[in-house]
N, C-alpha and C positions, 0 to 999 in steps of 0.2 A: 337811790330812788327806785320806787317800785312803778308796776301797771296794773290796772285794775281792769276787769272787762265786767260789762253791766248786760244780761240776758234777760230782755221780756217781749214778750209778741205784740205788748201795747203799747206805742209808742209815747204816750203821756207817763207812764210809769217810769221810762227810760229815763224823760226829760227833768222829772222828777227828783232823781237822782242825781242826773250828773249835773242839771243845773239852780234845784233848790237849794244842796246841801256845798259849804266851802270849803273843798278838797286843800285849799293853801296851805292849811296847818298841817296836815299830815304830808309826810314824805312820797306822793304820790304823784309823778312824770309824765303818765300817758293814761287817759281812760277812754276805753273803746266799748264799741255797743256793739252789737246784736238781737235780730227779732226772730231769730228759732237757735234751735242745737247745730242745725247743720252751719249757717252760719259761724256760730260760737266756737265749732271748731276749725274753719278753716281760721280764723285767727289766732285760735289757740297754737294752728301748727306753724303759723308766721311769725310769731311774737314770744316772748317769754311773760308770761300774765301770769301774776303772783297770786292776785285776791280777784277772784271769780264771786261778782252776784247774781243769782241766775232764780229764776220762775221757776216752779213745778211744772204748773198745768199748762202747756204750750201742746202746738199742732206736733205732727206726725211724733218726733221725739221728745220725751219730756225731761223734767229737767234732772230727776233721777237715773235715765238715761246716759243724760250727759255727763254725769258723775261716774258713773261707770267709765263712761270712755277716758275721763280725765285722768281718775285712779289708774289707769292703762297708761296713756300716753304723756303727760302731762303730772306727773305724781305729783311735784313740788308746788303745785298751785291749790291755795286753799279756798275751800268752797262755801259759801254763805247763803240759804235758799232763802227766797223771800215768797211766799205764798197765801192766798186766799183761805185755804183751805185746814182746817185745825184736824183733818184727820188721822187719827193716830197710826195708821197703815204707814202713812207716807213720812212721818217722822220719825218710824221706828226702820225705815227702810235708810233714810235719813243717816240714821245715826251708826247703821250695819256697815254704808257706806262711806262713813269716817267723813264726813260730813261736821264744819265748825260750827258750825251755827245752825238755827230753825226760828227764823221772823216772821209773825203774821201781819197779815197786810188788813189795814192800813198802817204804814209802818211811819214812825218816829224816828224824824230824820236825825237828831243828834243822838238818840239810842242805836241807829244805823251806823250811823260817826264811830260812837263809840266802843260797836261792835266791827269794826272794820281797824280801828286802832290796834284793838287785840289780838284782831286775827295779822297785824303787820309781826304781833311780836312773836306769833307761832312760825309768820314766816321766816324771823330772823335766827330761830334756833334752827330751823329747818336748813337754813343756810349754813350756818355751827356746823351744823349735824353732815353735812356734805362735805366740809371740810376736814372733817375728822376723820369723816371713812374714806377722802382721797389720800390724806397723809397717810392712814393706816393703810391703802391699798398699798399704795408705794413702798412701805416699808417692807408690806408684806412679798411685794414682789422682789426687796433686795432680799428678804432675807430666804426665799426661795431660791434664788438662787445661788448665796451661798450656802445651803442647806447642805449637796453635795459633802462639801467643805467640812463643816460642821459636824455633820454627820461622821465622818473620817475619824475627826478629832475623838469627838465622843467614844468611839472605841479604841481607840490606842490610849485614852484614858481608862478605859475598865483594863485593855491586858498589860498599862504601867501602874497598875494600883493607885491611879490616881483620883480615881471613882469609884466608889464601894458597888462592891459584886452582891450584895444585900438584895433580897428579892424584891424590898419595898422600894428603894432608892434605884434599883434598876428600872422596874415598873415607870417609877414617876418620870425616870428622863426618857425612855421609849417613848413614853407618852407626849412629851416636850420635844421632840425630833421628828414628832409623827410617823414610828416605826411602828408596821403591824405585827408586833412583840410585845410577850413578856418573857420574865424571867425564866418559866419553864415554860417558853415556846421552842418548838426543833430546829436545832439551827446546825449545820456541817462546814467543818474548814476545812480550806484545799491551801498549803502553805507553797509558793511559789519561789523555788531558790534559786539565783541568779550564781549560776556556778562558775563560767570564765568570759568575759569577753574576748572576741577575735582580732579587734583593733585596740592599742594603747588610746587611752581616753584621758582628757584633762578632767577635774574633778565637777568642774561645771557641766561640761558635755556627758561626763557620766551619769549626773543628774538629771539632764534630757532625758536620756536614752530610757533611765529607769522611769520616766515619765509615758514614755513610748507605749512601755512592755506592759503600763500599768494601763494603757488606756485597750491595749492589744487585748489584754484578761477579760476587760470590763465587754469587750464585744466578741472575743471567742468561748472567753469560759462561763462565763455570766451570764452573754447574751440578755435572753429575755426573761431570764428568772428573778424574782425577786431577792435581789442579795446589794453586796456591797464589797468593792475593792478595797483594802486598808494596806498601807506602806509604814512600816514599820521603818524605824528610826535609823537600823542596820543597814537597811536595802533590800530586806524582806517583804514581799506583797504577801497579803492575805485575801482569799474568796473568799466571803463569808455566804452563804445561801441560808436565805428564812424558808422555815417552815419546811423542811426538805421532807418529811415523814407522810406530807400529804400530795406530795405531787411526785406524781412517775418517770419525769424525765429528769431529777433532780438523783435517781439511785446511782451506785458507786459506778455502774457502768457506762449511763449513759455520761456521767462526769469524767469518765476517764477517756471518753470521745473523743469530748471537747477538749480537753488537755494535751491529746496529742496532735491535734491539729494545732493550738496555739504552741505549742515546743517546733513542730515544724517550720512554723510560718516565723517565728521570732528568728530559730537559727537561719531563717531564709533571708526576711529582710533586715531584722536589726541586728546580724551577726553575734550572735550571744548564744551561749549555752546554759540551759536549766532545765529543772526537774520540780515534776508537783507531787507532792506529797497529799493523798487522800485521806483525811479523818474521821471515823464512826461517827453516825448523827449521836448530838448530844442536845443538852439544852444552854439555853443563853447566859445561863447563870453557869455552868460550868464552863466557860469559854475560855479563860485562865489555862486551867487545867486540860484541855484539847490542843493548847497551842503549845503547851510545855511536852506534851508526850509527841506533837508534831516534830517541834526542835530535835528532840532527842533521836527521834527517827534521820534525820538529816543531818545531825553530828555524824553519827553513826554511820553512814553513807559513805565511802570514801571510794567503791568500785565501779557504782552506775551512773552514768550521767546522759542529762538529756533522756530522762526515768520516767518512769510514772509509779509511784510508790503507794499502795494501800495498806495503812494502819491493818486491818482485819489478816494481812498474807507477812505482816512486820512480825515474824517473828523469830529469837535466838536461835541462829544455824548451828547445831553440833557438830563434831566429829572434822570440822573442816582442817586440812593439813594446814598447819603453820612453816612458813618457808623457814629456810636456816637462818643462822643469825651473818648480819650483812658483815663481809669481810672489808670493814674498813680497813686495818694491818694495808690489805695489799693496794687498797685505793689509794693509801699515805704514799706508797712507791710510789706507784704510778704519777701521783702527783710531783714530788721528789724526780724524775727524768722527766719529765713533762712531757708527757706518753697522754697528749688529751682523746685522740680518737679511740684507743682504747679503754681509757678510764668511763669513753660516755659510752661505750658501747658494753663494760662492766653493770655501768648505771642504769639503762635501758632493761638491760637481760633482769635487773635484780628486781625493777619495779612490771617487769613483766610476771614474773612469779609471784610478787604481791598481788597483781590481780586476780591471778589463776586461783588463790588461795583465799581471794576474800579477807583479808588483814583489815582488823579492826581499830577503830579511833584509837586504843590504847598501845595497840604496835606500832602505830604512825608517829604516836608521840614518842615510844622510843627511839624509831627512828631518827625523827628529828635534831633529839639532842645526843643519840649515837653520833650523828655525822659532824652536827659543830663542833663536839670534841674532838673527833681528827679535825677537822680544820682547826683551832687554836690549838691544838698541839704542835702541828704542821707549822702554821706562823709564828708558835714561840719559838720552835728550835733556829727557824729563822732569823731571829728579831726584827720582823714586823708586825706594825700595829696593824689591827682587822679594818679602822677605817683609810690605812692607807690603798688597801684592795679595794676596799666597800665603800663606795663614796657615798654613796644614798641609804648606808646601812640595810644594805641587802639582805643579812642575815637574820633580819627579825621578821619571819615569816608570818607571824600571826595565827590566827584563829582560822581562818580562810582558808592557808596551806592546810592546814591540817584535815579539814572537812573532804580533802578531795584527792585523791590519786593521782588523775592528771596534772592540778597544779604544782603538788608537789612532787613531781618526777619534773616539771616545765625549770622550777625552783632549781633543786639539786644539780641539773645540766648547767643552767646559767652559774651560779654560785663556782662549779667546776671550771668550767670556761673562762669566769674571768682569773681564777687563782690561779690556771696555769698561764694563763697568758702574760700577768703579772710574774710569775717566776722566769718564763721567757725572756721577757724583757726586761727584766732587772739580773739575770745570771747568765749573761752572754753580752759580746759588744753586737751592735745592728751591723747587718747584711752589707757585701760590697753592691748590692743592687741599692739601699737606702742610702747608704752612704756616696755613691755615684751622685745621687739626687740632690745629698747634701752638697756635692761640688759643684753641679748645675745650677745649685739655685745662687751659690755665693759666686757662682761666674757671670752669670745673669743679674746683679743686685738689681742692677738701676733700669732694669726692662722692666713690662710691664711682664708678669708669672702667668705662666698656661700651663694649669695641671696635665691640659691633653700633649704638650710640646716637653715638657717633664718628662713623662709616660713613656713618649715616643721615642726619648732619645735612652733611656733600660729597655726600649721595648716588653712592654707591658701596659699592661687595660690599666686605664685611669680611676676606672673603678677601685681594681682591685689594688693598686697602686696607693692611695687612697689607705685603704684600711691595711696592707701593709707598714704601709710607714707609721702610721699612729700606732700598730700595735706594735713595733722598735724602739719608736719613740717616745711615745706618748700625748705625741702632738698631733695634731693636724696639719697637712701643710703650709695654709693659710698662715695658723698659730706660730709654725716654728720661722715661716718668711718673714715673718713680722719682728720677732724672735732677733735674726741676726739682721736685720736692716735697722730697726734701732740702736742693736749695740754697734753699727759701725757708724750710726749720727751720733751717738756719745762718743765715739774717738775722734769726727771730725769737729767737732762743738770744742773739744778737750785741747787737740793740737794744732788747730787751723784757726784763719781770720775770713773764714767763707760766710758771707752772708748764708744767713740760715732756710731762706727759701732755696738756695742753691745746693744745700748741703740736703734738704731734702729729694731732691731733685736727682741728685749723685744717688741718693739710696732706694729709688724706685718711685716717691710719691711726686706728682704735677701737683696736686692738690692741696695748696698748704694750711689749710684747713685741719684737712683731712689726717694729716702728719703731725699736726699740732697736739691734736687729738690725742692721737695714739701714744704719742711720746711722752704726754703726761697720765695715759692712763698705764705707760707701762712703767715711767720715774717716779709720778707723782710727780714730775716739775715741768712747767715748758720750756721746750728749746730754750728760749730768752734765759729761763731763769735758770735754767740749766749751768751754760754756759758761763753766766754772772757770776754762779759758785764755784766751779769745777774749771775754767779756763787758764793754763798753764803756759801761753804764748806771752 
């Protein structure tokens, strides 16, 4: 249902209307009067009035006036003048003012009807029309704010070819992302290489963290300039700055400002080390080709870290000495007596000379595969298999090692480490210190185990006690108590009629749950059923 408000200064003209003509048939709820403008808009501002009839020629404000204000305030309500007056001034002012209608008076109450009928149905598109640009605004504002988003996507689609670099088709999606770009607009990349972390990370929490560093870019390096952070698929961030050719604080220097403040602040608060790589301004359509000559710069990297690298000073160093070629032969020894503080202090000294030297990606890679061949030489004279060392398959260092000096000198030591420690303890029997431990713990079965009372009684740190014994054994000491306290619930299961809470009980656990547990996760059967099969009494 709509409201109608009826404007004239004479009250017989009002009466006229609202009570000659029969508003029933039309969909119309409230009709309200007024005898000047000022009136007419204080209800205007009380009320939502759809269909406004209103006089010209009224005191102080007239009713042209009034349409002004309503076009202001009021836009959605439609106006229909009704006046004495046929002059063309005021009808052509009329009509400037978007104005539905122009009746002379004396007017035709069912011509009045039926022009009030019509003006219901401009108000009812006008209501359409409202709704349309709420729903559009709303969309507009979702998709404002994935725009961000979006925006991202759209270029890790141009540099995976999955959007043509074409100047037309470039053009037209700038245009569709509302980028102030085109194809040959100046645009510079600063490629962001995330080179070690300082804390072990799960692959989700790594995820954050590269979330961190990308939001750190976006307000150290970027700040206020007009550009865009992109994350490549790798774990690669990308700067991207527009228009870098026309603005002064966008040159290679002051970029490389801000870059070393974000390198500090990252290795400060999110413990990680990386380096930015700066790129000659280019255009937007060659951005493929900036990021490839970027990579290549950063392959190539293997000495500086926590850098700041410019394309324009990247260039082939001659003349640089190449260290000797690495004496595996004698790391093989060394490995062979299992001389580890020497081997890593051999390993140390050799990739200190690779630094000194500047060794390139292609002497790294022979490195690489120089040293796994002494390692599987080394474990086939052995006969051991490489994952019986490598549980995690350690030895496949990747892409990653190889980009970086530090990592892999980090690699090389670990790799060392675990091989001799594995020779260790597989070509010797364990210590009378370990083995004490193993008498303590089989005199102790049915107590409850203190690593620190263990310790106490070899005297030595629990700590280090601790990572002793696992390196003898291979166990933990948890793992190996567990170890022999079931195998002596499968002797008493086997030769006795001891109820089985009590047989647990004999072997250390109160918890018979707890025992229950264990005992099939280390038979695969429970006690009960254990016993069922295997019992010889």
């Amino acid at each position: 249902m709509y409201n109608l408000l009826v404007v004239d200064d004479e009250e017989i003209a009002i009466r006229g209307i609202v009570e000659g003509i029969d508003w029933s048939t039309l969909p119309i709820s409230n009709i309200y009067t007024a005898y000047d403008a000022e009136e007419a808009q204080a209800i205007l501002s009380e009320h939502t009035i759809h269909i406004l009839l209103s006089d010209i020629d009224m005191p102080n404000l007239s009713g042209i006036d009034l349409l002004e204000w309503v076009n202001e305030h009021s836009p959605s309500s439609v106006t229909i003048f009704l006046t004495g007056h046929a002059d063309f001034k005021y009808a052509q002012q009329a009509v400037q003012l978007d104005c539905f209608d122009y009746l002379l008076k004396p007017i035709d109450h069912n011509a009045l009807k039926a022009c009030v009928h019509e003006a219901l149905a401009k108000v009812r598109d006008l209501e359409q029309l409202a709704k349309i640009r709420g729903t559009y605004s709303l969309f507009y504002e979702q998709w404002n704010k994935q725009r961000p988003i979006l925006i991202e996507r759209f270029w890790q689609d141009v540099l995976h070819y999955r959007l043509s670099a074409a100047p037309k088709q470039l053009d037209d999606a700038l245009q569709t992302y509302g980028l102030p770009l085109q194809a040959d607009s100046p645009l510079r990349v600063v490629l962001i290489s995330i080179e070690q972390w300082r804390e072990e990370w799960s692959a989700r929490d790594e995820e954050i963290m590269i979330y961190g560093i990308k939001n750190a870019a976006e307000e150290l390096v970027l700040q206020d300039s007009p550009g865009h952070i992109v994350q490549d698929g790798s774990g690669i961030l990308y700067a991207l700055f527009y228009g870098c050719e026309d603005r002064e604080e966008l040159t290679v220097e002051f970029i490389s400002e801000r870059c070393k403040t974000f390198i500090d602040q990252c290795k400060r608060m999110l413990n990680c080390s990386l380096s930015c790589y700066i790129g000659e301004s280019g255009q937007v359509k060659q951005l493929r080709a900036a990021v490839q000559g970027l990579l290549s710069m950063e392959r190539s990297n293997i000495s500086n870290t926590c850098a700041i690298l410019r394309e324009r000073d990247h260039m082939p160093e001659h003349g640089l000495s190449v260290p000797q070629a690495v004496p595996f032969s004698d790391w093989s020894l060394l490995l062979e007596s299992g001389k580890q503080a020497e081997l890593s202090q051999r390993i140390d000294e050799c990739f200190d000379l690779m630094q000194e030297s500047k060794v390139d990606y292609t002497y790294m890679a022979s490195f690489y595969y120089g040293y796994m061949n002494m390692l599987f030489q080394w474990l086939n004279k052995k006969s051991v298999q490489m994952t019986d060392v490598f549980k995690h398959r350690e030895w496949e260092a990747g892409e990653n090692i190889l980009k970086s000096l530090p990592r892999m000198r980090t690699w090389t030591q670990q790799l060392s480490l675990q091989i001799t420690e594995y020779a260790n303890r597989n070509g010797k029997d364990v210590s009378q210190v370990v083995e004490k431990v193993q008498r303590y713990m089989e005199e102790h079965l049915g107590e409850e185990f203190s690593r620190e009372q263990a310790a106490e009684a070899v005297y030595l740190n629990p700590a280090y006690l601790s990572r002793l014994f696992r390196r003898e054994t291979g166990y933990s000491l948890t793992d190996y108590l567990v170890r022999i306290r079931i195998a002596k619930a499968r002797v008493e299961l086997e030769k006795t009629n001891h109820r089985v809470s009590d047989v647990a009980i004999n072997v250390g656990y109160g918890n018979f749950s707890h025992f229950s547990k264990l005992f099939k996760k280390t038979t695969g059967l429970t006690p009960q059923e254990y016993r069922k099969k295997f019992q010889n009494v």
